[in-house]
Biotite code that builds the C-alpha atoms (Angstrom):
import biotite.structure as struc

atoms = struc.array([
    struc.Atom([-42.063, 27.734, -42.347], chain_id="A", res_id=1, res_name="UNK", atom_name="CA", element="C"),
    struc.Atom([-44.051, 25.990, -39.954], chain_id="A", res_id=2, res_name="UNK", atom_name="CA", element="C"),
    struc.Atom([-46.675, 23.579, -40.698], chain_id="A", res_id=3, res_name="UNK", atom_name="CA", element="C"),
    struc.Atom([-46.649, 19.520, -41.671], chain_id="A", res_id=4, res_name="UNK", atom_name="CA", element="C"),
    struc.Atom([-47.113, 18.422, -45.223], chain_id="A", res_id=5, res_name="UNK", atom_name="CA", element="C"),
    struc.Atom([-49.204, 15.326, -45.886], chain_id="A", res_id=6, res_name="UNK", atom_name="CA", element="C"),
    struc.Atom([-49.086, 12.595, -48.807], chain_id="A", res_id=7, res_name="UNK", atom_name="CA", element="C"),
    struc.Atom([-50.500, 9.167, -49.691], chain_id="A", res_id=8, res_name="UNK", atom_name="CA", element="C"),
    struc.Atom([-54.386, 10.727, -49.656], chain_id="A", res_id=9, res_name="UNK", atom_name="CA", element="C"),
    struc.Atom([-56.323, 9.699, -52.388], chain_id="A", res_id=10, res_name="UNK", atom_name="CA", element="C"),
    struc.Atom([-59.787, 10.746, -53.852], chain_id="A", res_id=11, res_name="UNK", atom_name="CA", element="C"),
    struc.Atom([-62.609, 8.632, -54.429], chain_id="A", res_id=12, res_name="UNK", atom_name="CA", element="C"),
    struc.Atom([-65.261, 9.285, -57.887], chain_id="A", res_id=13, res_name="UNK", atom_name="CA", element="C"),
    struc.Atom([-62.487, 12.771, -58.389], chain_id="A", res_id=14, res_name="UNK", atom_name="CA", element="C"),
    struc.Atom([-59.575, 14.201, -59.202], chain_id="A", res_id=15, res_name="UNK", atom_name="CA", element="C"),
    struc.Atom([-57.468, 16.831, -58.879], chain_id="A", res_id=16, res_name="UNK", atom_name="CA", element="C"),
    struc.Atom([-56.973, 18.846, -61.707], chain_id="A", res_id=17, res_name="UNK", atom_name="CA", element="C"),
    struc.Atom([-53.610, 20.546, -61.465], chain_id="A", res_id=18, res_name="UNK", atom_name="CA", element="C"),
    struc.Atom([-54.489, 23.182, -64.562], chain_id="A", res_id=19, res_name="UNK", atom_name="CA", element="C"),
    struc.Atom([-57.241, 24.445, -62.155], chain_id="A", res_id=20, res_name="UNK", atom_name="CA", element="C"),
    struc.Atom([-55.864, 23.827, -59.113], chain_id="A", res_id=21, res_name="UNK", atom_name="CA", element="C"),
    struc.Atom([-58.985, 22.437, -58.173], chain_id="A", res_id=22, res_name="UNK", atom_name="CA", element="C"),
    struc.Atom([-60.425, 18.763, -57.773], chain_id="A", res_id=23, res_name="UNK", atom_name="CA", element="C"),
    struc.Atom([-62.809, 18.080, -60.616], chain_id="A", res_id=24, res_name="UNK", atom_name="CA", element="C"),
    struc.Atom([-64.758, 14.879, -62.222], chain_id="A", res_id=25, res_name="UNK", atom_name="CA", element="C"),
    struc.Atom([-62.588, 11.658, -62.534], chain_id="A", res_id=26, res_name="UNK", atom_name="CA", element="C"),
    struc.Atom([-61.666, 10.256, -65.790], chain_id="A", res_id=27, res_name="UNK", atom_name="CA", element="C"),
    struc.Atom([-64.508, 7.328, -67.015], chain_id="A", res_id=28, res_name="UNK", atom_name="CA", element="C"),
    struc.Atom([-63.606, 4.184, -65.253], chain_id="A", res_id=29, res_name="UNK", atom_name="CA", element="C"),
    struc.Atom([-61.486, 5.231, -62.623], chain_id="A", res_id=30, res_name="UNK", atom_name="CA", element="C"),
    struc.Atom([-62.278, 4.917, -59.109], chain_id="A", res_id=31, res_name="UNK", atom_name="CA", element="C"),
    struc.Atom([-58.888, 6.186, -56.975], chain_id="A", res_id=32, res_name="UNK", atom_name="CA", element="C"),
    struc.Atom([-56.665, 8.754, -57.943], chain_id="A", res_id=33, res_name="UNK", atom_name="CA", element="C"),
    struc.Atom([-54.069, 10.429, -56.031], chain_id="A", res_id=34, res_name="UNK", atom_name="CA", element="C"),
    struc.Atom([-54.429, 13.714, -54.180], chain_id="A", res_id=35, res_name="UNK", atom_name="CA", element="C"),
    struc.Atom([-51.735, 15.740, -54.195], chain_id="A", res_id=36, res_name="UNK", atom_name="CA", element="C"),
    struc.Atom([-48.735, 16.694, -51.461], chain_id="A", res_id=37, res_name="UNK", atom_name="CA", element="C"),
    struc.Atom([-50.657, 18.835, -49.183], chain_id="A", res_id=38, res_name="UNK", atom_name="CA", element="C"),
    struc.Atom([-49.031, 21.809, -46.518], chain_id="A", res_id=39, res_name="UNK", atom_name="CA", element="C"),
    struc.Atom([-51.189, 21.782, -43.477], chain_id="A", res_id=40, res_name="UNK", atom_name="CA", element="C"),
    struc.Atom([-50.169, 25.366, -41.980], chain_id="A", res_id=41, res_name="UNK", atom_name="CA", element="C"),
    struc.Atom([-51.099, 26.520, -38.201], chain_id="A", res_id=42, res_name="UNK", atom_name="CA", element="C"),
    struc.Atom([-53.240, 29.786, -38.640], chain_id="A", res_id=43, res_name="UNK", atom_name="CA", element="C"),
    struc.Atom([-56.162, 31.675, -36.826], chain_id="A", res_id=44, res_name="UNK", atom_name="CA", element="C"),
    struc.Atom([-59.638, 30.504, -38.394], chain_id="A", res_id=45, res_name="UNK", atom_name="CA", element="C"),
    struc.Atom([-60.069, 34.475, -39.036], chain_id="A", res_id=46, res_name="UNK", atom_name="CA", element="C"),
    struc.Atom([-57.064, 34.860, -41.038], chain_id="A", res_id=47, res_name="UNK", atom_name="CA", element="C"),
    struc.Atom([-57.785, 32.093, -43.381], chain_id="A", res_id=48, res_name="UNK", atom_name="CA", element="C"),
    struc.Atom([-59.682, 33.389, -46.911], chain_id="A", res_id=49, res_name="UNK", atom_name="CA", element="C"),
    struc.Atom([-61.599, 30.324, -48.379], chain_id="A", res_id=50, res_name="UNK", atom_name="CA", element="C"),
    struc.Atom([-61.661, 29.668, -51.654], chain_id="A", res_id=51, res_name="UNK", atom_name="CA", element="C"),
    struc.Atom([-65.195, 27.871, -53.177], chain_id="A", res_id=52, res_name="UNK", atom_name="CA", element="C"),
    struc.Atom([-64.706, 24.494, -52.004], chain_id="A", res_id=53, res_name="UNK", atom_name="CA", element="C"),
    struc.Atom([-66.017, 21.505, -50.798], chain_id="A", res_id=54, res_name="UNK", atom_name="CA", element="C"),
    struc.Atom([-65.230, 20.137, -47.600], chain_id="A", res_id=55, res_name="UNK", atom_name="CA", element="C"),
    struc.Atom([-63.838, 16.689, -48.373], chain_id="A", res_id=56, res_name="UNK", atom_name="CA", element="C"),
    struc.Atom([-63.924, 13.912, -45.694], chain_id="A", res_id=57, res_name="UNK", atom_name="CA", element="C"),
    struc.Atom([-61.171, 11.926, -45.336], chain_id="A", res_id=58, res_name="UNK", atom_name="CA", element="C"),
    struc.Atom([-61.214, 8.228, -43.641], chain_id="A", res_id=59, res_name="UNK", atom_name="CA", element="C"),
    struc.Atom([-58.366, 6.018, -42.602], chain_id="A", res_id=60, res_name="UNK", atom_name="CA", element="C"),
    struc.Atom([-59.207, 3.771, -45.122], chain_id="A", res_id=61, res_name="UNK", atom_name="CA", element="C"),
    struc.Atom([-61.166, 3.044, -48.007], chain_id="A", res_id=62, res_name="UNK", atom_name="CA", element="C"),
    struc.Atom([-63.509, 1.418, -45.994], chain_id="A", res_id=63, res_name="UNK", atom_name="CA", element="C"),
    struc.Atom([-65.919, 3.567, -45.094], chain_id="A", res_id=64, res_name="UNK", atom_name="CA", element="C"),
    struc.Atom([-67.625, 0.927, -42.789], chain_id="A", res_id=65, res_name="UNK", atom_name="CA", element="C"),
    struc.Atom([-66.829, 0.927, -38.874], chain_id="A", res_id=66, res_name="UNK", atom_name="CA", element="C"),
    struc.Atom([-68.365, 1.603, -35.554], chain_id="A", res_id=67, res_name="UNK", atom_name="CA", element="C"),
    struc.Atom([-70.835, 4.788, -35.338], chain_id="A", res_id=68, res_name="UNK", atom_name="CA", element="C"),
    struc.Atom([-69.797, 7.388, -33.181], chain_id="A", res_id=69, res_name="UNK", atom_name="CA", element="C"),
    struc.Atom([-71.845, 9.604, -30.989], chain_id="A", res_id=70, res_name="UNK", atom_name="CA", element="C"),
    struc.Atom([-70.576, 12.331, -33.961], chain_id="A", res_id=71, res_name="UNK", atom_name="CA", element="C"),
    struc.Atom([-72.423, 10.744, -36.276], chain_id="A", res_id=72, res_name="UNK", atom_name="CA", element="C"),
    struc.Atom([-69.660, 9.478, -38.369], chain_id="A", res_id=73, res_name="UNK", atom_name="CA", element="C"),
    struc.Atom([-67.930, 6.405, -38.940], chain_id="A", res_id=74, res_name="UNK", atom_name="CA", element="C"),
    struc.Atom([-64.745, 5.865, -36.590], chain_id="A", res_id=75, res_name="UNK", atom_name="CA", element="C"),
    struc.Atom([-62.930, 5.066, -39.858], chain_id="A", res_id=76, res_name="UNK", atom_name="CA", element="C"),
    struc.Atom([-63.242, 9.145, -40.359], chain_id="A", res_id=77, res_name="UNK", atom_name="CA", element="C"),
    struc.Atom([-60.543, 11.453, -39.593], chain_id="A", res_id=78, res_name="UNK", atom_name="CA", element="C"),
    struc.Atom([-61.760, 15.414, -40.543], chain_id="A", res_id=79, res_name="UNK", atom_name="CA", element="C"),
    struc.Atom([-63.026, 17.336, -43.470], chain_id="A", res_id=80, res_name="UNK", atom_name="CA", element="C"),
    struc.Atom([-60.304, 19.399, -45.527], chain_id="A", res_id=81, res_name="UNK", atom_name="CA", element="C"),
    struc.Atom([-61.772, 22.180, -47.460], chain_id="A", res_id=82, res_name="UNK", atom_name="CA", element="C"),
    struc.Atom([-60.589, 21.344, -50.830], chain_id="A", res_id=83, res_name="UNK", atom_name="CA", element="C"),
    struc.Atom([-60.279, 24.305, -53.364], chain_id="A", res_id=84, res_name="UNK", atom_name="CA", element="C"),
    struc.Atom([-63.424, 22.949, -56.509], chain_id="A", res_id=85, res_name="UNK", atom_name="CA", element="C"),
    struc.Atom([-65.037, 25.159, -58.912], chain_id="A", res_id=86, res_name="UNK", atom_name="CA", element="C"),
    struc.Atom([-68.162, 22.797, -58.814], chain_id="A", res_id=87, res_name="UNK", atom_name="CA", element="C"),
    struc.Atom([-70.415, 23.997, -55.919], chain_id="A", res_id=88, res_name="UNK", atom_name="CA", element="C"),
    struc.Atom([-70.645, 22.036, -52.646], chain_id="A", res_id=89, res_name="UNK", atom_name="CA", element="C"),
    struc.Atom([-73.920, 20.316, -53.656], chain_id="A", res_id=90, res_name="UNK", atom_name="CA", element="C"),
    struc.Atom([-72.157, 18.535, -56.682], chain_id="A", res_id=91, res_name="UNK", atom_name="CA", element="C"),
    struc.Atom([-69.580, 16.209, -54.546], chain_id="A", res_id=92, res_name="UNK", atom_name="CA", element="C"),
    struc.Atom([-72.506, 14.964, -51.964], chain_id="A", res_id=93, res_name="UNK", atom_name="CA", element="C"),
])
């Protein structure tokens, strides 16, 4: 297999619900939880079927603060990741 698998992300105000393999609504009074181990796999953008999701941003820190870019976002952010939810889009923003 080729690809790089990624750990250590967490999710902010969610979680991920293994039963549903989906991320869903955090549990009352916490914040953080941890996403889980994720396989990042090279593939052509037509090949790939999407699931509903919602295209999670992901920042080097918690911090969302920084220096705007010319993009628009913070240069804390890294990319979106198109996380599989069974909430629509319009829910998580």
């Amino acid at each position: 297999r080729t690809g790089v698998y990624s750990y250590g992300l967490f999710f902010e105000g969610a979680r991920w619900d293994p039963h549903n393999q989906s991320v869903s609504e955090s549990e009352p009074k916490i914040l953080y939880t941890q996403a889980p181990t994720m396989l990042f796999e090279p593939m052509k953008s037509d090949e790939i079927e999407h699931p509903p999701s919602y295209s999670c941003p992901v920042y080097k820190t918690a911090d969302r603060r920084g220096v705007l870019a010319t993009t628009g976002h913070s240069t804390n952010f890294i990319l979106d990741i198109l996380v599989p939810s069974i909430l629509p889009e319009s829910h998580w923003t």
